[in-house]
Each structure stands twice: as structure tokens, then as C-alpha cells.
C-alpha positions, -999 to 999 in steps of 0.1 A, spaced: 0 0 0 15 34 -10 3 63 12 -9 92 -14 -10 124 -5 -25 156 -36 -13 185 -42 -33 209 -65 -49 180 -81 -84 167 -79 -88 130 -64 -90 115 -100 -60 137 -106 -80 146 -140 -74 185 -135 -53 208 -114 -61 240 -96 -40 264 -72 -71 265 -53 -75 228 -42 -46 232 -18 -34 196 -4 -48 169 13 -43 131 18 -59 108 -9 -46 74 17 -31 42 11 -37 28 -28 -32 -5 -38 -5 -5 -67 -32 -11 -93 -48 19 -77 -19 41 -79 -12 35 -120 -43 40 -126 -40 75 -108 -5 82 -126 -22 68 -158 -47 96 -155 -21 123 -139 -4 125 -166 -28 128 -191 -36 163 -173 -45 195 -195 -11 210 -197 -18 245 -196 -37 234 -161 -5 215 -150 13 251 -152 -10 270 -136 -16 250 -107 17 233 -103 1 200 -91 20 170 -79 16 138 -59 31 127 -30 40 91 -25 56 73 7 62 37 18 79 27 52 113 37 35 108 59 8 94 91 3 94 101 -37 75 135 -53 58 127 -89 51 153 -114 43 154 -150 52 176 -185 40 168 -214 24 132 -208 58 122 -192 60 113 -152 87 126 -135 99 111 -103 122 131 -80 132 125 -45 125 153 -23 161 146 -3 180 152 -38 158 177 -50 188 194 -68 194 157 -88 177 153 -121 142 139 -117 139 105 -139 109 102 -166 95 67 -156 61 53 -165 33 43 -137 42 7 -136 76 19 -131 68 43 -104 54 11 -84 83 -5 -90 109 18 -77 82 21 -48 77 -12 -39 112 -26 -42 113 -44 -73 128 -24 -94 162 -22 -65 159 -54 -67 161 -58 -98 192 -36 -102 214 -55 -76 202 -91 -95 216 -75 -126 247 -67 -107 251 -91 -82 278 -80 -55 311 -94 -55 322 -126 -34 350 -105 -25 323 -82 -6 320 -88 29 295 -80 56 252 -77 49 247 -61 14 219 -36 15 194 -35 -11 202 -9 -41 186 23 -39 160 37 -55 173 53 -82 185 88 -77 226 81 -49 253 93 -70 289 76 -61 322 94 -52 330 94 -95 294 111 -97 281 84 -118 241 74 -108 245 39 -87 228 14 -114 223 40 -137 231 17 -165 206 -4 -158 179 25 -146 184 47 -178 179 22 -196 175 35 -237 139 40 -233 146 63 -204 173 82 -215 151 89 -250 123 100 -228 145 122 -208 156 139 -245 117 142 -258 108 163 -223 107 194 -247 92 224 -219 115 224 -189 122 254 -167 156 273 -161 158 298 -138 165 328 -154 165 358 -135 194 374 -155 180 371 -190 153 397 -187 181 425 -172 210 411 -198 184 415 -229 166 446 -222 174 477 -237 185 510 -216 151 520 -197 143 558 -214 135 581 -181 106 600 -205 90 567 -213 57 564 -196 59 548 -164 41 522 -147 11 530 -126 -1 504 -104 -41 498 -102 -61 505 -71 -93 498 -79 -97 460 -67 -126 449 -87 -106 464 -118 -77 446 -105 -97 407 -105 -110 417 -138 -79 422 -156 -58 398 -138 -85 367 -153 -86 385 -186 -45 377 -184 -47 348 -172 -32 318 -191 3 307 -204 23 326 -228 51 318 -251 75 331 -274 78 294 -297 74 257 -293 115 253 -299 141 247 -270 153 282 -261 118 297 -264 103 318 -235 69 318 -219 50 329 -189 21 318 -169 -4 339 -153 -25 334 -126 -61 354 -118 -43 350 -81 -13 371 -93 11 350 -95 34 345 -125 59 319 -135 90 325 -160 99 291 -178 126 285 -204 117 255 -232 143 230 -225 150 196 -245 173 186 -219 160 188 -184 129 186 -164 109 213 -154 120 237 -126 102 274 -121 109 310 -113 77 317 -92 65 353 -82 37 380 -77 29 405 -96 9 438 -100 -18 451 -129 -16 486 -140 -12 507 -172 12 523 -186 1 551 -211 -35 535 -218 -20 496 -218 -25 474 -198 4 463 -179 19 442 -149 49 444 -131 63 415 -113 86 411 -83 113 392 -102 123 417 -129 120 456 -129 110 453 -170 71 454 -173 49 430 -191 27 450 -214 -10 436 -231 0 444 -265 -34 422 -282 -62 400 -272 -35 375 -268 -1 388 -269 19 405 -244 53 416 -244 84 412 -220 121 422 -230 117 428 -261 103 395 -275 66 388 -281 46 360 -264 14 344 -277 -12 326 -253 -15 291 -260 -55 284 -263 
């Protein structure tokens, strides 16, 4: 039984929302659980970056975080958080969960008879040895894996620097930005906004992801990693008679430019419908 804990997420984990919050789902069965994972990462992806969901799973021993981009699960483990998550399917979730999949790995490499002492079982996935080489990672990026790592095409740098390295010299007599007061304005504009924008499809690309609660997210298009987020707040105002905001993670400003296009830094982002 795997204790199963939602964050953002409904209990079919069908659809996420920032507003669900988290709560305790209990202890699935494994048939249980890949069904749920089956279904978690089928999610709407535009919902999966505005509410951020993920699922909390922990046995006697292990405690692992799951999370999905782009129909592909990815596992991390919350005491490596700063390790590369791994892109496994549902059944193999179970596995690593249950044991079977360490298990696996130390039959496949079977300890030496010079070995002394007990021999623990191998762990689940993420040690790294002294060399920095992932213990069993032969075996646990297996081809599959290491392809599915390579397809994750929307992962998230942080980027903090980008927006102050690109822009251009701020002009002192351009308009400035003048911060709403006015909170029913405010809710209106800030759902208007809301959504996820991006500057292409290709690794390299841009986007941002706006929440009515006034949050936004920065994300880089990445073919290489798994997703990681710069997170903040923001404010709506104008500047001149656009609509505007202005976030707490870069002085630039964010200006409505269309129905569906804003622009930040210099480059153009279009909301994916």
C-alpha cells in the first residue's frame, strides 16, 4: 500500500487548480496508484502550469515526489531535490516504490564474493557515487529512459538574469508604470490575463504563466532537463492606456500588446489556447 497524498490536483487527478490546496488521498493498492498516474499525466497542460500540481508518494522507506510535463511522469526524490528527476512510466513508479525495481538492479549486478558483511538493497534510483556516476544507472536509464529524458521538450531554467542582460536601456521620459487601485478592476484584468504565454514551441523559447491569483511563472523551453520554475507575484496597471503588470522578479514590465499577446524584454509572447 502506498500512502498518497494531492497537491493541487483533484482526487481523479484529472485537473489541477492552485485553489485545491493539499490533502491526503490514503493508502492505494498498486493497481490503484497506476491508474491515478495513468490519468495524472494525461492532465491539461496548460492546467499543469498553472496550478503546479504534484503527488506525494511514501512507503515505510521511501518518500518520492511525482510530477508530469507533457504526458511524461517525473519522479524526484524530495532529499535530492537538486538531482535530475527521472521520466518513468506508472508501472515503473510502483516498481521503484515497492522494491522491485532495486531489486532488480542488484540481481543484474550481483555484489562481488569478495564483498564482505550484509549487502543492503540498491537504492531507488537517484545516490550518485564518489566518480558522480548514478548507482545502477546503466541499468535504470535504460534507452527508453534516456530517449524520454531527450523528448521532455518544456523544462524550466531559472532565469532571473536574462530579462536584465536583454533589455534595452530604460528611457526616463518613457511612460511609467502606474499600479491599479481599484480591486474589482484589478480581479477583472488579472483573469482577462490569465493563461500561459510563449515566445515558440522550440528549446530556447520563452513563456510565462499567469495566474487570476497574481502569480506568475518564467519558464525556459528546455530539451534537456525537467521542469524547474521561477515563481512570483505581480501587479496590474497601465502604462500610457496599456495594460500592464509588473512582477517582483524583474524591474521590466509586461505589457498587453493584443487580445492574446503580451510583451516582456523585447520578444513577443502568444497565449496558447
Amino acid at each position: 500500500m502506498f500512502r498518497t497524498t494531492m497537491v493541487n490536483l483533484s482526487r481523479d487527478a484529472g485537473s489541477a487548480s492552485a485553489d485545491i490546496g493539499r490533502y491526503t488521498l490514503g493508502e492505494l493498492r498498486a493497481d490503484q496508484l497506476i491508474a491515478l498516474l495513468e490519468q495524472f499525466q494525461k492532465i491539461d497542460p496548460v492546467e499543469n502550469l498553472r496550478g503546479d500540481p504534484e503527488i506525494i508518494l511514501e512507503t515505510r522507506r521511501f518518500k518520492f515526489l511525482v510530477r508530469t510535463i507533457q504526458n511524461k511522469l517525473c519522479l524526484h526524490d524530495p532529499k535530492r531535490i537538486e538531482d535530475p528527476a527521472l521520466v518513468l512510466g506508472p508501472a515503473e513508479i510502483v516498481a521503484e516504490l515497492d522494491g522491485s525495481a532495486a531489486a532488480a538492479r542488484t540481481a543484474a549486478h550481483p555484489p562481488s564474493r569478495l564483498d564482505s558483511g550484509p549487502v543492503a538493497p540498491a537504492p531507488p534510483a537517484f545516490a550518485a557515487d564518489a566518480a558522480g556516476n548514478r548507482d545502477g544507472s546503466e541499468e535504470l536509464l535504460r534507452p527508453l529512459h534516456r530517449i524520454a529524458l531527450a523528448a521532455v521538450a518544456l523544462a524550466c531554467s531559472v532565469f532571473l538574469a536574462w530579462p536584465l542582460l536583454s533589455a534595452a536601456p530604460r528611457d526616463p521620459a518613457a511612460p511609467r508604470f502606474e499600479a491599479l487601485a481599484d480591486p474589482v478592476e484589478i480581479e477583472r484584468l488579472s483573469r482577462r490575463l490569465e493563461g500561459v504565454y510563449v515566445t515558440g514551441q522550440d528549446p530556447g523559447h520563452h513563456g510565462i504563466a499567469l495566474a487570476a491569483t497574481g502569480t506568475v511563472k518564467l519558464f525556459e523551453l528546455n530539451a534537456n532537463e525537467v521542469p524547474s520554475f521561477v515563481q512570483g507575484t505581480f501587479r496590474v496597471g497601465r502604462v500610457a492606456d496599456a495594460v500592464a503588470l509588473l512582477g517582483n522578479l524583474s524591474p521590466e514590465i509586461i505589457r498587453q500588446t493584443g487580445k492574446n499577446t503580451l510583451v516582456f524584454c523585447g520578444e513577443t509572447y502568444t497565449k496558447i489556447e
